[in-house]
C-alpha positions in Angstrom: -2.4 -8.5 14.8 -4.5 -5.8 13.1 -7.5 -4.4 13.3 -8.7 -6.4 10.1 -7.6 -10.2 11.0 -8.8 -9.7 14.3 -12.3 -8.6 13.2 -12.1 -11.4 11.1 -10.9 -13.7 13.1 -13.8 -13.0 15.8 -16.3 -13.3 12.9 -14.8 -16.9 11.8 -14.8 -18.1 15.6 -18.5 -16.9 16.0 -19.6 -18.7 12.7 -17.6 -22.0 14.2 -19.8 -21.5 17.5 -22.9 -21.0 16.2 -22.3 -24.2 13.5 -23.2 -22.0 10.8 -21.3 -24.7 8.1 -22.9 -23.2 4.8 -21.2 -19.9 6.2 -18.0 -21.1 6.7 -17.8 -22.9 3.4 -19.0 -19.6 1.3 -15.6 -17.9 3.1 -13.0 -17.5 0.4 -9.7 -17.9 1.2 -7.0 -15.2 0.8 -5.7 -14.2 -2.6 -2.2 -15.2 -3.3 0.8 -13.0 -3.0 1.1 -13.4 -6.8 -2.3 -12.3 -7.7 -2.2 -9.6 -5.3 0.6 -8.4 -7.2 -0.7 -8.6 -10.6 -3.6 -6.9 -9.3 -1.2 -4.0 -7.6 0.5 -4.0 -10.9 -2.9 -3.4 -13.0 -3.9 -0.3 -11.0 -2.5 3.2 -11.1 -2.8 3.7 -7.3 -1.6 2.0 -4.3 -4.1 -0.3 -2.9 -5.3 0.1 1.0 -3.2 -1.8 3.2 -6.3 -3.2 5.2 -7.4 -4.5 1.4 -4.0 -6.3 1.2 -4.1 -8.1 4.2 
C-alpha cells in the first residue's frame, strides 16, 4: 500500500472515530479510470503517480 492510501486511509478511520458524519459525507470518491484517462489525455505532461492513485 502507498504512502498516499495509507495516509488516507488513517485520515478516514480517524473521521469514523471521532463521528465526524458531515466529514465523511463531503469525501469524494475516486475518479474513474475513464475520466482519469481523458484527463491524462487533455494534458501535455504525465500526471504524478500519487495524483493518480
Amino acid at each position: 500500500m502507498s504512502d498516499v492510501v495509507q495516509a488516507w486511509t488513517r485520515i478516514e478511520n480517524w473521521l469514523h472515530q471521532h463521528h465526524c458524519t458531515v466529514d465523511l459525507e463531503a469525501l469524494r470518491p475516486p475518479v474513474s479510470e475513464e475520466a482519469l484517462q481523458s484527463l491524462q489525455s487533455a494534458v501535455p505532461y504525465p500526471l504524478h503517480p500519487h495524483l493518480v492513485q
